[in-house]
C-alpha positions as CSV (number, residue, x, y, z in Angstrom):
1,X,-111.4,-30.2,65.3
2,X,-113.9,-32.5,63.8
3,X,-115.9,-35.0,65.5
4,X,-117.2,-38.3,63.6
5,X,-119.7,-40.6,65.1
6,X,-120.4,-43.8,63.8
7,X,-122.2,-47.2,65.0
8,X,-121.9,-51.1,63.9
9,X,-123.7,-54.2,65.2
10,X,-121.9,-56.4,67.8
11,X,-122.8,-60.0,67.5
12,X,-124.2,-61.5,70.3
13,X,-122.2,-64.9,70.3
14,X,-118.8,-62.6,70.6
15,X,-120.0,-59.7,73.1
16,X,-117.6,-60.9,76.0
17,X,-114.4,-61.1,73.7
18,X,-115.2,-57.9,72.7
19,X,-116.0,-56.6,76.2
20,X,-113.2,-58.4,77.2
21,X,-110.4,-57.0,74.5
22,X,-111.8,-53.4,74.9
23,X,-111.3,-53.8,78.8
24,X,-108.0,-53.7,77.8
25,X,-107.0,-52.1,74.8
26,X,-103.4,-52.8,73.6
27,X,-101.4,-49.5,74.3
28,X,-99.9,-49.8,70.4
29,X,-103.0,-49.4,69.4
30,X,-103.7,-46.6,72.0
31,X,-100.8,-45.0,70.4
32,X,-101.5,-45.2,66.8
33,X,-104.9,-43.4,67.3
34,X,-103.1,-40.5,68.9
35,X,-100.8,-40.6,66.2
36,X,-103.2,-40.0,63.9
37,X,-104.9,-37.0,65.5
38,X,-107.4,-39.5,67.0
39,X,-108.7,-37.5,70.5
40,X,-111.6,-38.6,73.0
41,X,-112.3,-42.0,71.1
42,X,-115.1,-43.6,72.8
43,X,-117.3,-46.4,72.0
44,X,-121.3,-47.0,73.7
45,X,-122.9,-50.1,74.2
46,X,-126.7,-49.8,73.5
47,X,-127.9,-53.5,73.3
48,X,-126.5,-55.1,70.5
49,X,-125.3,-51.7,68.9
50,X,-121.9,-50.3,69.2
51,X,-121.6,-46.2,68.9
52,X,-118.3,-44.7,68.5
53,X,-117.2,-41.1,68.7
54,X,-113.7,-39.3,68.1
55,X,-112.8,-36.2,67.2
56,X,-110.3,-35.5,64.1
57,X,-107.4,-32.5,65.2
58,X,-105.6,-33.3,62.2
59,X,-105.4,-32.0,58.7
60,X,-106.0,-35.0,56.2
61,X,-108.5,-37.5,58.2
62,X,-108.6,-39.7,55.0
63,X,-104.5,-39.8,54.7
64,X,-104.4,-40.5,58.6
65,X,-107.0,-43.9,58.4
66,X,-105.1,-44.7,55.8
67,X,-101.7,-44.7,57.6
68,X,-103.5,-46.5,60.8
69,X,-104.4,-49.2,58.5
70,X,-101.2,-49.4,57.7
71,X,-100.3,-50.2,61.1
72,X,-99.5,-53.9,61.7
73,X,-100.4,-53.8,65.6
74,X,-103.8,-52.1,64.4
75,X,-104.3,-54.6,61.7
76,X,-103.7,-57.6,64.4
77,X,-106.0,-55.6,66.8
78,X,-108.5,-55.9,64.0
79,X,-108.2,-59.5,63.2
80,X,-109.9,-60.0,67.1
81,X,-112.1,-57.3,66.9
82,X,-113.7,-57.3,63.2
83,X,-115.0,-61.6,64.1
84,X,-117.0,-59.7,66.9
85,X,-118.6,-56.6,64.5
86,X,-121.2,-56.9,62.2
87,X,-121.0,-53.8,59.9
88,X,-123.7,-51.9,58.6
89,X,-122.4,-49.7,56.5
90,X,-123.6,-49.6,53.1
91,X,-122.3,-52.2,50.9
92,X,-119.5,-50.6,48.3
93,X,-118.8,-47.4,50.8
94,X,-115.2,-49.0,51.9
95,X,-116.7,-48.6,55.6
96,X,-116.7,-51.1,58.4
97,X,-118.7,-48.9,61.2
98,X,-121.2,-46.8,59.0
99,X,-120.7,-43.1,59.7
100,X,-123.7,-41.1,61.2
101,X,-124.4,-37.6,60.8
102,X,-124.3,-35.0,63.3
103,X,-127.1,-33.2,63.6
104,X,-127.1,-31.2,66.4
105,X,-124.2,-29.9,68.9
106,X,-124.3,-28.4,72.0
107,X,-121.5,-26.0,72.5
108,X,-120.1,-24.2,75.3
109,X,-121.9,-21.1,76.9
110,X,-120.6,-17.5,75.9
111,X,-119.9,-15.7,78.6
């Protein structure tokens, strides 16, 4: 397992759409992230930032988010949510939220 964390800006003038779409998140696309070894996807709201974290069970990462942008129900799903996001990934990367390193994890005791 893997975990990736990564953050984008949400624009202010769309924060309830995008409140509003991810209080209900279409169950296609639900599916699809499981699909692609997508586990404990969660997104923070810290003002006008949006932090998400997942972690990766599978064994190609890249081939799997390149399969889910394959997916049409994602790519719909993206066409309300991408108007909202602001990215701040670094021009030329081929990233819409900009990855963040981890720099620290706390793991489970030892008994």
């Amino acid at each position: 397992m893997r975990r990736y964390g990564m953050v984008i800006r949400l624009r202010p003038e769309h924060r309830e759409t995008y409140l509003r779409l991810h209080a209900a998140v279409w169950p296609a696309v639900e599916q699809t992230l499981r699909e692609r070894n997508i586990r404990n996807f969660t997104i923070f709201l810290h003002g006008d930032l949006l932090f998400g974290y997942y972690e990766y069970v599978g064994d190609d990462h890249d081939a799997d988010q390149r399969r889910m942008a394959d997916d049409p129900q994602t790519q719909a799903w993206w066409k309300l949510t991408d108007p909202c996001q602001e990215s701040l990934a670094e021009p030329g990367s081929g990233h819409w939220w900009a990855p963040m390193q981890e720099i620290w994890h706390l793991t489970e005791e030892v008994p």
